[in-house]
N, C-alpha and C positions, 0 to 999 in steps of 0.2 A: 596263553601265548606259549609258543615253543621255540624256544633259544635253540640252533642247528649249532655246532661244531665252529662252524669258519663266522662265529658271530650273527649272521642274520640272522631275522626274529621272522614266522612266519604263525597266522591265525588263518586256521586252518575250517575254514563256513564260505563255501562258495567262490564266485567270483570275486577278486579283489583289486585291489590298486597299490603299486609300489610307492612308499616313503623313505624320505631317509631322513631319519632321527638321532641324533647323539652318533654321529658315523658307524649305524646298523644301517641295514637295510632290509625293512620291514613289511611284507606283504599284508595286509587286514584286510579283511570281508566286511564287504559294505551288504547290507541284507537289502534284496531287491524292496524296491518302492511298491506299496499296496498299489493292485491293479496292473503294475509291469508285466507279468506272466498274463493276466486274463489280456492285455493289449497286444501282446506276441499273440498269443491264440485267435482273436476276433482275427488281426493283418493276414494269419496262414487260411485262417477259414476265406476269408473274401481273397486272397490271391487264388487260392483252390479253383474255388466257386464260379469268381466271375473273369480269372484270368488278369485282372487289374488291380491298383493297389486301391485301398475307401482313401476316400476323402473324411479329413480328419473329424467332419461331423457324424458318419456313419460309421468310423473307427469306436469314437465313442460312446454313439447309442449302442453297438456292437460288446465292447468291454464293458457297459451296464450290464448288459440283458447277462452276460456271460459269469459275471461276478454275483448275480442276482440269482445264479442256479438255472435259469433260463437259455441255454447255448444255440437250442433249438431255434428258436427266435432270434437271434444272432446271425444265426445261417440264413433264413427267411430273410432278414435284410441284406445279405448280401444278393442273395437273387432276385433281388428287388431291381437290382445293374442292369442296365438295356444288353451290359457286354455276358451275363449269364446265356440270352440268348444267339446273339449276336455270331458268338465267339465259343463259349462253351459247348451250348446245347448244337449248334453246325457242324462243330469239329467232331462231335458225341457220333451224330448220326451220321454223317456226309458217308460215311464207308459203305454201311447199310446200303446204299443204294447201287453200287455201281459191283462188278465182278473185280476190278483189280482191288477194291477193299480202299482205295486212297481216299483221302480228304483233299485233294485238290482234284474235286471234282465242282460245278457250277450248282447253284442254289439250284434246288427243284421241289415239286409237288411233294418228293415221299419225306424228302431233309424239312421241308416247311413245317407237312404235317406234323410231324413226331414233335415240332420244335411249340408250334399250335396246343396239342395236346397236353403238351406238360404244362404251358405257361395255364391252361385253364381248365386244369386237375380234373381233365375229361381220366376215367380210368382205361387206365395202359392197357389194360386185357382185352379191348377194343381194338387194338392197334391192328389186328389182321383181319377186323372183319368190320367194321365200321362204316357207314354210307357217310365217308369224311374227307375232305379233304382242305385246308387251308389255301388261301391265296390273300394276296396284296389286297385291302382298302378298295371299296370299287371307287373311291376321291382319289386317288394317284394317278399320278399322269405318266401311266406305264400303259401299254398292251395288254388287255382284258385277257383272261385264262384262257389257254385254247388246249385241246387236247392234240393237238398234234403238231405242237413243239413249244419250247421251255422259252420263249422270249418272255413271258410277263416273270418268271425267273430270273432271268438273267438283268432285266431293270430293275427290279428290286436290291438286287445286289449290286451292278454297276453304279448307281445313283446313294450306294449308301442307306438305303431306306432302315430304319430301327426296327426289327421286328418283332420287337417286345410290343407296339405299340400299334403295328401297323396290315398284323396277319388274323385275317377274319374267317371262322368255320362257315364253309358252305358243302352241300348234298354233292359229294360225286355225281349220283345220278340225276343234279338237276344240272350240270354244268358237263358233261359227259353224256356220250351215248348208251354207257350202262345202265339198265333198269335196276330201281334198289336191291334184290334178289340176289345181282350178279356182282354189286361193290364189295369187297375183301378189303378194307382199308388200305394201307400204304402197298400190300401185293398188287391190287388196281390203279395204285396210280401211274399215269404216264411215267415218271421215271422207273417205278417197278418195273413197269412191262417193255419199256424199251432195254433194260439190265436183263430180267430174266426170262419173258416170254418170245423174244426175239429168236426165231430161228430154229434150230435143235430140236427138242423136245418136249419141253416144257421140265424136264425133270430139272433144271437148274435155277427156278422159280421156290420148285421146294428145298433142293439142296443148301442156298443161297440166306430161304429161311428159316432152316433148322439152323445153319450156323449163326444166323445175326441174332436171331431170336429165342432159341435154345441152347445156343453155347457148345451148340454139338457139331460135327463135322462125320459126314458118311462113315467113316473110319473109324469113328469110335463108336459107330451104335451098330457095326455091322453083326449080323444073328444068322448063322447059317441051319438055325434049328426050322425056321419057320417056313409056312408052306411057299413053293413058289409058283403058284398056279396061274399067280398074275404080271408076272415077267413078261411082258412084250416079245417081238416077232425079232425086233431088230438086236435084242441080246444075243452074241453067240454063246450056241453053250461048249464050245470047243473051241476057246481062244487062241488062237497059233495051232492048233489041231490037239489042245491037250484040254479034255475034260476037265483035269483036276483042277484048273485053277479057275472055270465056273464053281464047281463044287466046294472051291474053300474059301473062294474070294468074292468072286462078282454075285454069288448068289446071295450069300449075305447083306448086301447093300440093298439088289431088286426085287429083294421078297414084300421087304417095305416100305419101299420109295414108289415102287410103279403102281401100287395100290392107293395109297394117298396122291401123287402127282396125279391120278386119275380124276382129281379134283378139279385141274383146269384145265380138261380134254376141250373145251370151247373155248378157248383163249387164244390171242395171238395179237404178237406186234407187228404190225402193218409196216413194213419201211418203205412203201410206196406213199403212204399218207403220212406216216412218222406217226400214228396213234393206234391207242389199244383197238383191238376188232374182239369183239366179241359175235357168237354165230348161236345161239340155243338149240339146242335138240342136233345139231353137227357138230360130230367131230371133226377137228381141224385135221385136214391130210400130215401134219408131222407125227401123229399117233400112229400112223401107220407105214410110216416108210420103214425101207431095209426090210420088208417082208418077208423077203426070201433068204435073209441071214438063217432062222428059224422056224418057217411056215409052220410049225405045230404050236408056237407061242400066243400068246393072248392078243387076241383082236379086241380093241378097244372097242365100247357099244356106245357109252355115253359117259355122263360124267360123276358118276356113284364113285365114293370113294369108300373104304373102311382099314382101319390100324390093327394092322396085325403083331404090331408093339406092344398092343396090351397086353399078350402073353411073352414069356420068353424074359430075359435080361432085360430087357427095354423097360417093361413094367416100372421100372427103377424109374424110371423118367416124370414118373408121379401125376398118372392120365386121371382123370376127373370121373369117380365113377359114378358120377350123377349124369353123365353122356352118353348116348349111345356106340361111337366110338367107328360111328360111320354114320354115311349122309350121303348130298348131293351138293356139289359145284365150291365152290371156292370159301366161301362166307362160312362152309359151315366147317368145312376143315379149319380155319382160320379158327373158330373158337375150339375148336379141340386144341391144336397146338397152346394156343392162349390160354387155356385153362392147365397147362400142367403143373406140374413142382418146378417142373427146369424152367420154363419159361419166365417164372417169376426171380427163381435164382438167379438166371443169366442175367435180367435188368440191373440185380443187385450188382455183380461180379461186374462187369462192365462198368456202371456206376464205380463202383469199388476202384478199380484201377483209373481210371480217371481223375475220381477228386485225391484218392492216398498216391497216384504214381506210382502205384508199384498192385502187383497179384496178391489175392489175402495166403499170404505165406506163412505163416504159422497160426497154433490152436485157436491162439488170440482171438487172429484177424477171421479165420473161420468159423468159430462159434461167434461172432457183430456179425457175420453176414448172415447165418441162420437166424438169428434175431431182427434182419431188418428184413429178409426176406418174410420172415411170420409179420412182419407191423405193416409191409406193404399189401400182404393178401388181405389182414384185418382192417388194413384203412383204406378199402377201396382202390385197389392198385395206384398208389397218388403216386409220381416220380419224385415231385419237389422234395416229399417225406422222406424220399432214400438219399438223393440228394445233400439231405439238412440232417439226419441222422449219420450219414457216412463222411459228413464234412466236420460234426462233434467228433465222431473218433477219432479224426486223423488229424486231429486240430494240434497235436502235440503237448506235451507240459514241460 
């Protein structure tokens, strides 16, 4: 005990509680109760997790599993919450889908899917090229899936439906008029292609998914080293009539965007039907408009794609060299992207900022994410794992 000057007495262990004794006045440290910190820890893991507080019976299987060395399992029960899916995993994804990046945007095919896939540790590296797609129960008394428009969406979530319990995998190509060949997972579904094969070019299909899915954005992977042999017709190479800023800027982006986007030369969102069209062996007329910007630029033939990222800066991006690093049609650039370094990172990084709140901002928080990103490639690209691993970190002490 430490006697201060002006008489009070202060013990100096923790949080304490004020006494007054013999007219001192004395602070002492009451030493927390076994289990109090592991029950602070499970309440932040399930607030994280599933957005809601437990209920005092899974608070306390929660502070077992966590006081037993088992935290991992702690987590696992909190995702066990209808509101993990509900409310988390919607809010996770809903950006993914749409061009302004918002979360108040309406339940759809690609938010389902993604939400589908994790609940039933289909592996995430799937996610671009999968014959998948999630819908409502076909016992619900919604609107049956249609491809060309989101009502059976929009009742599933209007009526509240829980869909942890209530979203079943079925074949794109058996409920779509894609052939399995041409399904790309959540890139193919109606809400993908009404977000990015709508209109334009198609280049905002790959742009849209290098940034949800690689973490990357044009701008930071632009390479003015690389060849641009595949630059389309409608680039000018004299913007405002000045070369140079083809030369330092736009070339960089189109040397390896319009090569891979060559991937979904037969894709398009129909907004007379409001569903995907897909055409084989045609290219879609928006490959080739503005022809006359550049007539000596590439005319698109079909739908070959190849990465010319694999050399150059890009490399960095961590391509699979067990891949050819070129193909045909959408599905198969879809598992290049999905097989890289970044791709698995970005899951984690995103994950990361979600359940911690905040960006992995120092060495700490970045050497847990190269750790969970290594557990996520080792364990089958599982989400729940990154999940339940990045909710033990951030679990506080």
């Amino acid at each position: 005990m430490h006697y201060q000057a002006d008489g009070d007495c202060v013990i100096f262990r923790g949080l304490g509680r004020a006494v007054a004794v013999l007219g001192l006045t004395c602070v002492f440290a009451v030493p927390a109760l076994a289990g109090d910190l592991e029950r602070r820890q499970a309440k932040r893991m399930h607030d994280r997790l599933a957005g809601i507080p437990p209920s005092e019976t899974v608070l306390d299987a929660m502070e077992t599993e966590i006081i037993s060395g088992d935290a991992i399992s702690a987590a696992m029960m909190a995702m066990n919450d209808s509101a993990f899916y509900n409310v988390t995993l919607r809010t996770f994804a809903t950006p993914w889908t749409n061009r302004e990046q918002t979360v108040f945007a309406p339940l759809n095919d690609y938010t389902a899917t993604v939400i589908g896939m994790i609940r039933d540790d289909v592996p995430f590296n799937t996610l671009l090229s999968a014959d998948l797609v999630y819908t409502g129960a076909p016992s619900l008394p919604i609107p049956v899936y249609s491809m060309t428009d989101n009502a059976h969406y929009v009742a599933l979530e209007d009526q509240g439906i829980d869909l942890k319990d209530n979203l079943v995998p079925v074949m794109q190509s058996a409920v779509t008029s894609l052939p399995a060949a041409a399904t790309a997972g959540v890139m193919t579904t109606r809400a993908g292609a009404e977000a990015f094969f709508v209109a334009g070019t198609n280049r905002a299909m790959f742009r849209f998914t290098l940034l949800n899915h690689l973490c990357n954005d044009l701008e930071q992977v632009k390479d003015t080293s690389r060849s641009p042999d595949r630059i389309r017709q409608d680039v000018s190479r004299s913007p405002g009539g000045d070369s140079r800023i083809y030369l330092n800027s736009c070339v960089g982006c189109h040397n390896g965007m319009d090569p891979m986007a060559q991937a979904f030369a037969y894709y398009n969102f129909d907004e007379g039907t409001g569903g995907i069209e897909y055409t084989p062996g045609v290219v879609q007329p928006k490959y080739t408009i503005n022809a006359n910007t550049f007539k000596y630029g590439f005319i698109t033939p079909d739908d070959s794609w190849d990465n010319y990222w694999r050399a150059g800066q890009n490399a960095s991006l961590g391509w699979d060299p067990g891949l050819p690093g070129s193909g045909n049609g959408a599905k198969s650039l879809g598992v290049e992207l999905a097989s890289s370094d970044a791709f698995a990172r970005c899951q984690v990084e995103k994950v990361f900022r979600t359940v911690c709140l905040r960006d992995p901002g120092n060495s700490a928080d970045r050497n847990e994410v190269v750790t969970i990103t290594d557990n996520f490639r080792a364990g089958n690209y599982n989400m729940k794992t990154v999940f339940a691993e990045t909710a033990v970190y951030c679990k506080g002490d």
